[in-house]
Backbone bond lengths (Angstrom), bond angles and torsions (degrees), N, CA, C in turn:
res aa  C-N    CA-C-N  psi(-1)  N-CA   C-N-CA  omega(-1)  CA-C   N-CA-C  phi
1 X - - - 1.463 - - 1.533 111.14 -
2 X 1.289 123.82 -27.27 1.286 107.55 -148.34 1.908 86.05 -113.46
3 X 1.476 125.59 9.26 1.429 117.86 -179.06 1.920 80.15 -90.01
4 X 1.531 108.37 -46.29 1.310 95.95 -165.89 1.792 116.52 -52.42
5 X 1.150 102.98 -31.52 1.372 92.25 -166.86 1.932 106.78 -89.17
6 X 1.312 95.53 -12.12 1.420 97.30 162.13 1.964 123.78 -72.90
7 X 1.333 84.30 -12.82 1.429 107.59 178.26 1.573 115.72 -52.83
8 X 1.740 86.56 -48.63 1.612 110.52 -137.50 1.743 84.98 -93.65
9 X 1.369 126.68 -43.36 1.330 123.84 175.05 1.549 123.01 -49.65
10 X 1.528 102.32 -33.79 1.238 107.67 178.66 1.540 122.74 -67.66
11 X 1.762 99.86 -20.90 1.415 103.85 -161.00 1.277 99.83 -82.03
12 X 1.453 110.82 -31.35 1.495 126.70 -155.02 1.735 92.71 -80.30
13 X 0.966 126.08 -32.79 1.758 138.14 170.52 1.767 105.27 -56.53
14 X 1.335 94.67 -58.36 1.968 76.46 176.59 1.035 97.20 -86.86
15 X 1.402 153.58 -0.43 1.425 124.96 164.63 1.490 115.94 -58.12
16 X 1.471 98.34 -39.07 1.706 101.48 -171.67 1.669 95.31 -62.87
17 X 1.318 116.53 -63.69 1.475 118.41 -147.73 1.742 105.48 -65.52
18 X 1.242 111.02 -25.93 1.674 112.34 173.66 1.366 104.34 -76.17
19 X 1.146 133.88 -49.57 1.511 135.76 -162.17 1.698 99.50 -78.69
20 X 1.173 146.30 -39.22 1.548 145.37 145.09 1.413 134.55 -2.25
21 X 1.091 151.80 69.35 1.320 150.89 -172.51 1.485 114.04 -88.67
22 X 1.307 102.18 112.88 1.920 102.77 168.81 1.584 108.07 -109.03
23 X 1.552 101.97 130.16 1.538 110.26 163.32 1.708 115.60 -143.64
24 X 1.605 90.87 148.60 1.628 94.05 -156.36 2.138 98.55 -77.18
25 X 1.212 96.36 160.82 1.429 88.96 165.53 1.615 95.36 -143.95
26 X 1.336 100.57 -170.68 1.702 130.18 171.36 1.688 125.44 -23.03
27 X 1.280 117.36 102.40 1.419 105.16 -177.56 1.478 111.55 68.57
28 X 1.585 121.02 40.73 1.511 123.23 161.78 1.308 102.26 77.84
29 X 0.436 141.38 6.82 1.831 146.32 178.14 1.573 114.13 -87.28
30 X 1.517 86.68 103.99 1.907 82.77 -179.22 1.434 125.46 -115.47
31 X 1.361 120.40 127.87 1.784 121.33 -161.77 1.186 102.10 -88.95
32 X 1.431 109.86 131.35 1.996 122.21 166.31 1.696 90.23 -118.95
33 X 1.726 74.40 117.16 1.826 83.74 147.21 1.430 107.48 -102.19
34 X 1.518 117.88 159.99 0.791 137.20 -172.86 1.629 121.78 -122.19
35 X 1.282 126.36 137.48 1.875 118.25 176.97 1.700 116.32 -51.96
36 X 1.506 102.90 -9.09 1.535 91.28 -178.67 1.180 124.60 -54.68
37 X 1.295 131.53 175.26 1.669 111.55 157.79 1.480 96.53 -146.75
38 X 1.600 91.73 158.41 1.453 112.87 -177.59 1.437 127.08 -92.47
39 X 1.314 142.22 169.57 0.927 122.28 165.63 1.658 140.75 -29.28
40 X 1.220 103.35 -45.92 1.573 108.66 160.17 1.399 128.55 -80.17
41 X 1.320 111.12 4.18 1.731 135.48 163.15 1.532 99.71 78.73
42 X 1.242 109.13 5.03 1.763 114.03 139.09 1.627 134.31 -33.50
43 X 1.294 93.74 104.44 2.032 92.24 -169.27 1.814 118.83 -56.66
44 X 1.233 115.78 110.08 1.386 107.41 -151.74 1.837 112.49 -77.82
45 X 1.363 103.95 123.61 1.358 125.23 173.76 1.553 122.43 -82.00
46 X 1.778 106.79 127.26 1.579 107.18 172.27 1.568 99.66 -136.44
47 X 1.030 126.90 166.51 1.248 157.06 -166.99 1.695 121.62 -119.93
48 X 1.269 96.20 128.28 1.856 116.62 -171.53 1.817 104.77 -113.86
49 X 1.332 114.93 145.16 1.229 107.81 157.13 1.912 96.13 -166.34
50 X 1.208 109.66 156.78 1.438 122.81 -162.89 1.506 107.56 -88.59
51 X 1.346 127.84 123.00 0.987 145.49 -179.99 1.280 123.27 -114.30
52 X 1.607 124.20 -176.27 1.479 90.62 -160.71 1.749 94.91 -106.66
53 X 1.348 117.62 137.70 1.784 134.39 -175.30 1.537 89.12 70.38
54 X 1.200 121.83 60.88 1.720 140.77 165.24 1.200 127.90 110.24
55 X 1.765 127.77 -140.45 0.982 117.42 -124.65 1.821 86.62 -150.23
56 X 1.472 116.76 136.92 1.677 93.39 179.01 2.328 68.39 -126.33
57 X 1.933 72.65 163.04 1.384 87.55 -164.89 1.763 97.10 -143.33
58 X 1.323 117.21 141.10 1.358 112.88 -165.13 1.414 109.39 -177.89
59 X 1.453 98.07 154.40 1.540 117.06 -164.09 1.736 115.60 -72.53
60 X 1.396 106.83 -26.94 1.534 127.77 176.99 1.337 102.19 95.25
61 X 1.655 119.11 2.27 1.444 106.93 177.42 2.037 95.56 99.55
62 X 1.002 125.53 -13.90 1.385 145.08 176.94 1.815 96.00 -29.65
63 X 1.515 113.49 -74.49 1.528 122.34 -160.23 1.380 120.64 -54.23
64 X 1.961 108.49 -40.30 1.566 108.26 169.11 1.365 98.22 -83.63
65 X 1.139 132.00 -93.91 1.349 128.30 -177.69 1.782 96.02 6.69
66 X 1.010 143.95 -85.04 1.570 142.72 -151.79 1.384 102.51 -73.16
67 X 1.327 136.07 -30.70 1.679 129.55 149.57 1.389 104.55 -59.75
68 X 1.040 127.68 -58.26 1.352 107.21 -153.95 1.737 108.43 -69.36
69 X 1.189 127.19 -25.99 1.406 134.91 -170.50 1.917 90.59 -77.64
70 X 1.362 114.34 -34.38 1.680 86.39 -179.48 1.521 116.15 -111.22
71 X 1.392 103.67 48.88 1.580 121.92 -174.39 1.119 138.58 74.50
72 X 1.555 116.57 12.91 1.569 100.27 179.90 1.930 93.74 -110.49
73 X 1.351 86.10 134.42 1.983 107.19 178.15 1.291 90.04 -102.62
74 X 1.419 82.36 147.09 1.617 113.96 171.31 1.165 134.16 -130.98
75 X 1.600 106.34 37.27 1.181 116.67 -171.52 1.495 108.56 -104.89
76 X 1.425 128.35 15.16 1.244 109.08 -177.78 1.815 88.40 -105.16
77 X 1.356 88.51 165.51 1.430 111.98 -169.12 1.525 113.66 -48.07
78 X 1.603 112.42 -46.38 1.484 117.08 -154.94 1.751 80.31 -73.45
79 X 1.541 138.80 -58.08 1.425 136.65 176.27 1.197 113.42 -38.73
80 X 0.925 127.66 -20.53 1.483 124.13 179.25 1.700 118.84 -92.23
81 X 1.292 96.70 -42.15 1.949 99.69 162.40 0.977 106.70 -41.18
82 X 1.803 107.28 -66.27 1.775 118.56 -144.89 2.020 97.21 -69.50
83 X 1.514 117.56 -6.72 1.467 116.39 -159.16 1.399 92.19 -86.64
84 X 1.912 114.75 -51.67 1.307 144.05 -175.30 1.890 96.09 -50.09
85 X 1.510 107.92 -86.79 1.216 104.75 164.29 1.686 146.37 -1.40
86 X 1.120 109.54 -65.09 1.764 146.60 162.25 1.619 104.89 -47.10
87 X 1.239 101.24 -75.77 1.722 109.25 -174.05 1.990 111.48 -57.58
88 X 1.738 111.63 -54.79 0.905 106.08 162.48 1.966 127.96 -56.65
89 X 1.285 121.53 -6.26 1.386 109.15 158.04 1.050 120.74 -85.30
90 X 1.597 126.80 -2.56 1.425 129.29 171.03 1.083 96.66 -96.67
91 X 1.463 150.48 -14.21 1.437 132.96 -135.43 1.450 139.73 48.38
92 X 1.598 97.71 0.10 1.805 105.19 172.93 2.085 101.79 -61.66
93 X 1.668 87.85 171.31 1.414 97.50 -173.99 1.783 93.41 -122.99
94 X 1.010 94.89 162.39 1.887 90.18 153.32 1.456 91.40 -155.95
95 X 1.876 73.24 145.49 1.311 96.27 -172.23 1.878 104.41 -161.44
96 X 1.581 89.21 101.76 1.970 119.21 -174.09 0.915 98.10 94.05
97 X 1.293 134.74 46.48 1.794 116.43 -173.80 1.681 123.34 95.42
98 X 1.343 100.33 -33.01 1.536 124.95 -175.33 1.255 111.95 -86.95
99 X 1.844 104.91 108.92 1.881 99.22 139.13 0.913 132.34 -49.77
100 X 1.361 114.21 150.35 1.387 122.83 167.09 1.173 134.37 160.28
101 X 1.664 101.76 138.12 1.573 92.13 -167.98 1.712 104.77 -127.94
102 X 1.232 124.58 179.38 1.493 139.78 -157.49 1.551 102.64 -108.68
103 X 1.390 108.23 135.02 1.619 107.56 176.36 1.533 127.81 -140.08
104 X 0.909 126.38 174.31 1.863 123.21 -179.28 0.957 89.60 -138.41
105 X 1.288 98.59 169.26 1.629 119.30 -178.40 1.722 108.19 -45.64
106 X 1.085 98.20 -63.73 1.534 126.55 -174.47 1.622 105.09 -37.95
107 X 1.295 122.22 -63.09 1.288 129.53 -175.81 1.492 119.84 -95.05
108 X 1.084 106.55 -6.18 1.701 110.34 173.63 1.298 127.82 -29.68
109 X 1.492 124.41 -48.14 1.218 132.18 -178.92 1.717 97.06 -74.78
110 X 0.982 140.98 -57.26 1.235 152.41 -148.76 1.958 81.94 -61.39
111 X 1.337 111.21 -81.92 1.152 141.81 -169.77 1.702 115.91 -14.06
112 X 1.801 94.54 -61.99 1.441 127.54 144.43 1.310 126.43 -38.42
113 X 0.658 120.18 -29.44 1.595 131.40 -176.15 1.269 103.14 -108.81
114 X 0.940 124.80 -1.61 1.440 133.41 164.30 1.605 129.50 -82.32
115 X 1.534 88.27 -55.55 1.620 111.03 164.79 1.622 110.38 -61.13
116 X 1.252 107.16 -41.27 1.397 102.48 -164.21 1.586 115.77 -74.03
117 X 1.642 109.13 -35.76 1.579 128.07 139.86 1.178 130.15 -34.62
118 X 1.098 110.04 -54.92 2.194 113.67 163.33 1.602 95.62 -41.81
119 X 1.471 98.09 -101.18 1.202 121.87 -168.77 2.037 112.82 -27.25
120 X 0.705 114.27 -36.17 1.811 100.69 157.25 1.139 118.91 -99.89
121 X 1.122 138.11 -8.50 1.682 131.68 154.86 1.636 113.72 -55.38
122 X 1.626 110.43 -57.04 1.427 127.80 164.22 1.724 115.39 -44.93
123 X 0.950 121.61 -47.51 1.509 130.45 165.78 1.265 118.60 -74.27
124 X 1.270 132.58 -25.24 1.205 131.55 137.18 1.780 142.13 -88.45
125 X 1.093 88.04 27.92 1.511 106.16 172.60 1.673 110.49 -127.46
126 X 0.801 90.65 -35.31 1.962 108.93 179.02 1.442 105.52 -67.69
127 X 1.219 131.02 -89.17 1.489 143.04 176.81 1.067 112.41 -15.50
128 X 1.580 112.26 82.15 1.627 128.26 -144.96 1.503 97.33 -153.25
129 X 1.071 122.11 7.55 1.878 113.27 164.00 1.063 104.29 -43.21
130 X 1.653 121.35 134.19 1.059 137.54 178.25 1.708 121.17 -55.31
131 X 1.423 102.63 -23.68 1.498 119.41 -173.12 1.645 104.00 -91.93
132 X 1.172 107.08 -4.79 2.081 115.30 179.24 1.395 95.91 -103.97
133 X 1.272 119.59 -83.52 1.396 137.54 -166.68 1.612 122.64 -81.82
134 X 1.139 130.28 116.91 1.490 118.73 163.19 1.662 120.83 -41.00
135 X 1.547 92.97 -72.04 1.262 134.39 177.16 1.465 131.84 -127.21
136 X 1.214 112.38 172.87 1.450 129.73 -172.29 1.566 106.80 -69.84
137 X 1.776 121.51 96.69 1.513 98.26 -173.54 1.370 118.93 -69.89
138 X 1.545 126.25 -7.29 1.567 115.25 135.82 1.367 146.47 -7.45
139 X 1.347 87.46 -81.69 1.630 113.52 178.20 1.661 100.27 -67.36
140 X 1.103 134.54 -55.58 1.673 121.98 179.45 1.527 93.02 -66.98
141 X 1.218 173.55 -42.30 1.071 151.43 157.71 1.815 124.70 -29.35
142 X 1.470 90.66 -68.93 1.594 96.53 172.48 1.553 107.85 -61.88
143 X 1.035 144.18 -18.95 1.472 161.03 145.34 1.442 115.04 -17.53
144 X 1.449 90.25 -76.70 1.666 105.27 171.61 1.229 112.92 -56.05
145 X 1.149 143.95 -76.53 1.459 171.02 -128.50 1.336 83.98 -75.97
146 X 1.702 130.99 -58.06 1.367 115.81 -164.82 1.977 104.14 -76.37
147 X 1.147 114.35 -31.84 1.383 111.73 -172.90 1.217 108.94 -76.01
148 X 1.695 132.62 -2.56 1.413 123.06 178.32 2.063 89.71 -123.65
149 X 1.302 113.77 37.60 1.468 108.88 175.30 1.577 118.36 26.42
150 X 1.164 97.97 32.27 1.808 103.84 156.68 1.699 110.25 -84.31
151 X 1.695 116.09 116.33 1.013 134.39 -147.04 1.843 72.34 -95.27
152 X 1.569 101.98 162.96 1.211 120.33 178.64 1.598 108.34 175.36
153 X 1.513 100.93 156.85 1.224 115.54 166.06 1.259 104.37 -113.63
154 X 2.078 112.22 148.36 1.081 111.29 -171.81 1.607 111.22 -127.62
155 X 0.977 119.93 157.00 1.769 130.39 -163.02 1.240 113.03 51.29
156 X 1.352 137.74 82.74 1.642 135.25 -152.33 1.929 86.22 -140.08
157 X 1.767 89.38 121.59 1.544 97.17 -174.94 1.513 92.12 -97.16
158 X 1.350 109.12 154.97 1.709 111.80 179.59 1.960 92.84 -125.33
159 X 1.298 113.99 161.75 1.644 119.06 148.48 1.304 120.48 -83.07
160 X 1.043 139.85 129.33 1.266 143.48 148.96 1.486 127.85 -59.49
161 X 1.211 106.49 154.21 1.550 113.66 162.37 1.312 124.42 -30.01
162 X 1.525 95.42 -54.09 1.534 109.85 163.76 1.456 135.67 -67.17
163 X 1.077 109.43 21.02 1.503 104.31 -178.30 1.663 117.85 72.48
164 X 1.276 109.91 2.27 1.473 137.50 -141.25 1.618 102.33 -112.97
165 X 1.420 125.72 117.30 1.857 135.32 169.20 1.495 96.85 -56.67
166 X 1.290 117.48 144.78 1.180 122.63 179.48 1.804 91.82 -144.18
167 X 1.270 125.14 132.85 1.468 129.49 -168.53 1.556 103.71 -125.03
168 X 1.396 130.25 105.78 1.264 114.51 -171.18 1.613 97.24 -107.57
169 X 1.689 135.42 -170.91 0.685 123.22 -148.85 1.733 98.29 -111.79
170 X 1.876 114.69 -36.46 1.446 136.30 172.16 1.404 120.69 -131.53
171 X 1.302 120.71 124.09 1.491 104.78 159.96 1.409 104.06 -114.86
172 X 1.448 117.43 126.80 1.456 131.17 151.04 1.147 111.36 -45.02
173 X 1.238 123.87 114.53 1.547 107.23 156.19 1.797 152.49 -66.27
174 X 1.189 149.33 130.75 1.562 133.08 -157.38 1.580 88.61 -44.14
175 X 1.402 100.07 173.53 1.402 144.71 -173.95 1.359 121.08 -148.63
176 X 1.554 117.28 177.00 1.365 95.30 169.24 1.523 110.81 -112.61
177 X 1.000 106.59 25.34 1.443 134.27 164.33 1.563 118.43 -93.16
178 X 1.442 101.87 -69.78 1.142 105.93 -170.55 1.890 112.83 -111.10
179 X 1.519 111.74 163.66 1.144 98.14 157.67 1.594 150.69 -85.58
180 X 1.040 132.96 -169.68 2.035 113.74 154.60 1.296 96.66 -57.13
181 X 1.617 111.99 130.17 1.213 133.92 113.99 1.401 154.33 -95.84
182 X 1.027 119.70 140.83 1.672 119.71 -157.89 2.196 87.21 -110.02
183 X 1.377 101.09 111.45 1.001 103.58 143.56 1.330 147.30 -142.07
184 X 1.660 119.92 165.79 1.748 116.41 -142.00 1.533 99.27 -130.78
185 X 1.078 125.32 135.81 2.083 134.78 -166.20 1.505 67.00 -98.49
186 X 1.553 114.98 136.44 1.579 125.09 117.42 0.999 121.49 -125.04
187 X 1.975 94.78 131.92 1.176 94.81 -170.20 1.726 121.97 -84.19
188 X 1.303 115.59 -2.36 1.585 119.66 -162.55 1.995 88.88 -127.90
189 X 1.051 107.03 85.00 1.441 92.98 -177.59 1.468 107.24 -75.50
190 X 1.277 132.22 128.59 1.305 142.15 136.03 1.714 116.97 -119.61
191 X 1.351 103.09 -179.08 1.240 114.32 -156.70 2.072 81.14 -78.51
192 X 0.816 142.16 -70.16 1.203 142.51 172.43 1.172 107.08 -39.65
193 X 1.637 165.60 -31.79 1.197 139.74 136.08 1.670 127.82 -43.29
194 X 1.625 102.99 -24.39 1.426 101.83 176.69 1.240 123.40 -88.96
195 X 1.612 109.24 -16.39 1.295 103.69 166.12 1.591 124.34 -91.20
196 X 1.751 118.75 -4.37 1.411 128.23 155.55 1.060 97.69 -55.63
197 X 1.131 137.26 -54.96 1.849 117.09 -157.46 1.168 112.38 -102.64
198 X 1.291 118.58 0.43 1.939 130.29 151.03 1.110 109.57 -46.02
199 X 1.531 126.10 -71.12 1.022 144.85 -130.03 2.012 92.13 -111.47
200 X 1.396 122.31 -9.95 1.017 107.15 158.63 1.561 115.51 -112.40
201 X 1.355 112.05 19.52 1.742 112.84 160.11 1.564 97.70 -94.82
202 X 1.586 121.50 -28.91 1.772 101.57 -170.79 1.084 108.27 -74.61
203 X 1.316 122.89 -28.96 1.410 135.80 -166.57 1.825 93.77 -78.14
204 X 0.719 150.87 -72.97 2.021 145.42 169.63 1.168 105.50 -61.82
205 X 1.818 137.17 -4.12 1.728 112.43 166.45 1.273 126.07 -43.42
206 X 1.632 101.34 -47.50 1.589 114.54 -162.91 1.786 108.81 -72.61
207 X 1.030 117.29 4.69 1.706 126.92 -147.57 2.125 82.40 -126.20
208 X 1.194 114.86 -13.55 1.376 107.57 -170.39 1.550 106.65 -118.71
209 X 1.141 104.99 173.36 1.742 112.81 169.67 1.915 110.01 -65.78
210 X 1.336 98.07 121.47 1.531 120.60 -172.80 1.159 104.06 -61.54
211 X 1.564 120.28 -0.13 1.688 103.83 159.75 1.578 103.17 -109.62
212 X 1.162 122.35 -5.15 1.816 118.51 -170.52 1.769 97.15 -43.92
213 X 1.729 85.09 156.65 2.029 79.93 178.94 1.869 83.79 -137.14
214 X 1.571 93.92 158.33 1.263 96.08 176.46 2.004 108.53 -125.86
215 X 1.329 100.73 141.26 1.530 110.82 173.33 1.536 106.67 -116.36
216 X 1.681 100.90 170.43 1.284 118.11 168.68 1.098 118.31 -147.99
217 X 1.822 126.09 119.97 1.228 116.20 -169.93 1.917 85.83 -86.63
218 X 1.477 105.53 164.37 1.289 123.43 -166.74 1.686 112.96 -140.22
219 X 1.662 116.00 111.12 1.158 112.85 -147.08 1.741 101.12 -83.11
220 X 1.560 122.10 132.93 1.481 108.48 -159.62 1.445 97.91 -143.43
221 X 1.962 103.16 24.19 1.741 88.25 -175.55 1.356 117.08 -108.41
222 X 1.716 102.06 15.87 1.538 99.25 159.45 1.667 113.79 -127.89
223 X 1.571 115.13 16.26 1.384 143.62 -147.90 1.683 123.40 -132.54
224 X 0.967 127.74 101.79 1.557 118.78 170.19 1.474 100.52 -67.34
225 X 1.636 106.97 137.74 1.508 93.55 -176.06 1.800 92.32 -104.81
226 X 1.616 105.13 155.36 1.296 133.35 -163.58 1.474 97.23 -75.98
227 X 0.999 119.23 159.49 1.613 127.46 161.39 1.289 119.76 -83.04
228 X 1.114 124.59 -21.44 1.238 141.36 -172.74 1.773 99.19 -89.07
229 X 0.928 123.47 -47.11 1.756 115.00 154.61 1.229 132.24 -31.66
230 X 1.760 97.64 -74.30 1.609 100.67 162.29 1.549 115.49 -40.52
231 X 1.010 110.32 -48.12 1.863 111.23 -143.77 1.808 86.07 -71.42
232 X 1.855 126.91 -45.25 1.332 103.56 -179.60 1.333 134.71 -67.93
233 X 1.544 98.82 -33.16 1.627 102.73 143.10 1.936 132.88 -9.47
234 X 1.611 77.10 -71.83 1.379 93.49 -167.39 1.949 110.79 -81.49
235 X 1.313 98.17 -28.63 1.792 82.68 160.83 1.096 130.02 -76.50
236 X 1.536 126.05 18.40 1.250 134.90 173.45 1.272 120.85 -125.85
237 X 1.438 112.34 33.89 1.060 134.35 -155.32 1.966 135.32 5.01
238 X 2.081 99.96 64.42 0.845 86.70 -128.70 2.007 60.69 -144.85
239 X 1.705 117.86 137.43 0.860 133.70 -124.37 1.833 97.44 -105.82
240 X 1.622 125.70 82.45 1.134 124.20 -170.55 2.001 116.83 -57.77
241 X 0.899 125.01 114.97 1.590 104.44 -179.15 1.766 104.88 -134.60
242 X 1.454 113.58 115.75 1.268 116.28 170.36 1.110 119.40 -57.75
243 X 1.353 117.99 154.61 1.692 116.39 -172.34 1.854 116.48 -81.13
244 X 1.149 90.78 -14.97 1.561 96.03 162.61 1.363 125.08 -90.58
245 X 1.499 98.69 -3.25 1.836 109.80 178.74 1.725 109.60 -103.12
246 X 1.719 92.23 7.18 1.284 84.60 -160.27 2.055 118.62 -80.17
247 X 1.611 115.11 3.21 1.092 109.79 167.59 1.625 127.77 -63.61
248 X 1.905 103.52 -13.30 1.510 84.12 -170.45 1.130 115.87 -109.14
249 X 1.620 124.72 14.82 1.599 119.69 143.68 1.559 109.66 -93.51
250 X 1.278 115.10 32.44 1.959 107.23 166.43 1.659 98.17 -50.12
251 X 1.363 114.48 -54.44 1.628 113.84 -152.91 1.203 102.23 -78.72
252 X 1.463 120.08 -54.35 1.757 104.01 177.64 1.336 114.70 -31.08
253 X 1.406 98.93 -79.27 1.871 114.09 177.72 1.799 126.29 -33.71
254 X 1.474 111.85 -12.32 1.633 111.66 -173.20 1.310 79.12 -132.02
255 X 1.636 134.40 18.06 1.700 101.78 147.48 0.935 132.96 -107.24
C-alpha cells in the first residue's frame, strides 16, 4: 500500500512540474502559470521577481479583482474577517488588492504553494453573489456541528510528507469511540476539488495517527453532485458526504 501511494505522489509531482510554465517579462518580473484552475477553468497565474535577501511572489491582485467584477463585494465587515482570516492561515499578506508573500531560496517552493493555496481558498470562499450562493457553505457547516455538539477544532494547518502546509477546514478529535478525523466543506465540488484535498490528506496521512479518517461534506444545494467526485473521494479512501446526506453521519461524527 504505501509504495502505491508513494507511487501516486510522485505522479502527482511531475504533473505539477511538467504542466508549469515560466516566462520572463518587463522589469525582472517572471510569470508561472500553474495547472491549477480557476473558476473559469483558467490555469491560475502568479508572478516572481527578486528582491533584496529574496523573492516576493504574487497574484497581481488577479483573485479579487475577478470577484469583484462578477459581483461579489467584500466590503462588509463579516467578508473581511473571513478574507483576513483565510490569507493569515497561509501566511499570505495583501497589500493594494495584492497577494503576496516573501521568499528565499530555501522556502520558495513551500512559499508558492502557499500563494497558490490562498488564492483558491479566497475564490472559493468569495463566490458569494447573492443570485449563486445563499450563504457561506462554511458557516452552515460550522452551523451544524455546533447544533449537534460535535466538538471540533477549526482551521488546523498540518505538515505534509512534503514538507508542504496543508490547512483543513475541522479536525474532530479521537474518542474512545471514534478516531481523529480531519474534516473539509467543499463548497464547489468538482472532480478537481476532490482530488485537491485527496492529495492533501495523502500527503499529512503519514504525519497523523494511522487510524485518523478523513471526510468531506460536499455542497449540493444548488448542484447535482457528479459521480466522478464521489468515486475520487472514494479512491482515496476518503469519506464523500452530500450536504443533504449530511444527517446520517450526525452520530458517527459527535462520538
Amino acid at each position: 500500500m504505501i509504495h502505491e501511494i508513494e507511487k501516486l505522489l510522485e505522479t502527482h509531482w511531475k504533473w505539477l512540474k511538467d504542466k508549469t510554465v515560466v516566462r520572463g517579462l518587463d522589469q525582472n518580473w517572471v510569470q508561472i502559470t500553474t495547472p491549477y484552475l480557476d473558476r473559469h477553468n483558467d490555469m491560475l497565474q502568479i508572478y516572481a521577481q527578486r528582491v533584496d535577501r529574496g523573492f516576493v511572489l504574487t497574484d497581481d491582485g488577479y483573485i479579487l479583482e475577478d470577484l469583484l467584477h462578477s459581483g461579489c463585494n467584500l466590503e462588509s465587515q463579516k467578508r473581511k474577517s473571513l478574507l483576513s482570516m483565510t490569507l493569515n492561515g497561509f501566511g499570505v499578506s495583501l497589500k493594494d488588492g495584492r497577494m503576496e508573500v516573501h521568499a528565499n531560496e530555501s522556502d520558495f517552493a513551500m512559499r508558492k504553494h502557499s500563494l497558490i493555496q490562498a488564492m483558491l481558498a479566497v475564490n472559493d470562499l468569495f463566490f458569494l453573489s447573492v443570485s449563486i450562493v445563499g450563504s457561506i457553505f462554511i458557516e452552515d457547516v460550522t452551523s451544524w456541528l455546533d447544533a449537534h455538539d460535535i466538538r471540533y477544532t477549526p482551521r488546523v494547518k498540518f505538515t505534509g510528507k512534503s514538507g508542504f502546509d496543508h490547512l483543513f477546514e475541522f479536525v474532530i478529535p479521537k474518542s474512545k469511540k471514534q478516531p481523529e478525523r480531519i474534516l473539509q466543506a467543499i463548497n464547489r465540488p468538482s472532480r478537481e476539488s476532490a482530488e485537491n484535498f485527496a492529495f492533501k490528506w495523502i500527503d499529512t496521512k503519514d504525519a497523523r495517527s494511522v487510524e485518523s479518517q478523513a471526510y468531506a461534506f460536499l455542497n449540493d444545494q444548488d448542484t447535482v453532485l457528479l459521480p466522478n467526485v464521489l468515486d475520487a473521494l472514494q479512491n482515496y479512501a476518503i469519506q464523500g458526504i452530500g450536504w443533504s446526506q449530511r444527517e446520517e453521519v450526525a452520530q458517527e461524527l459527535a462520538a
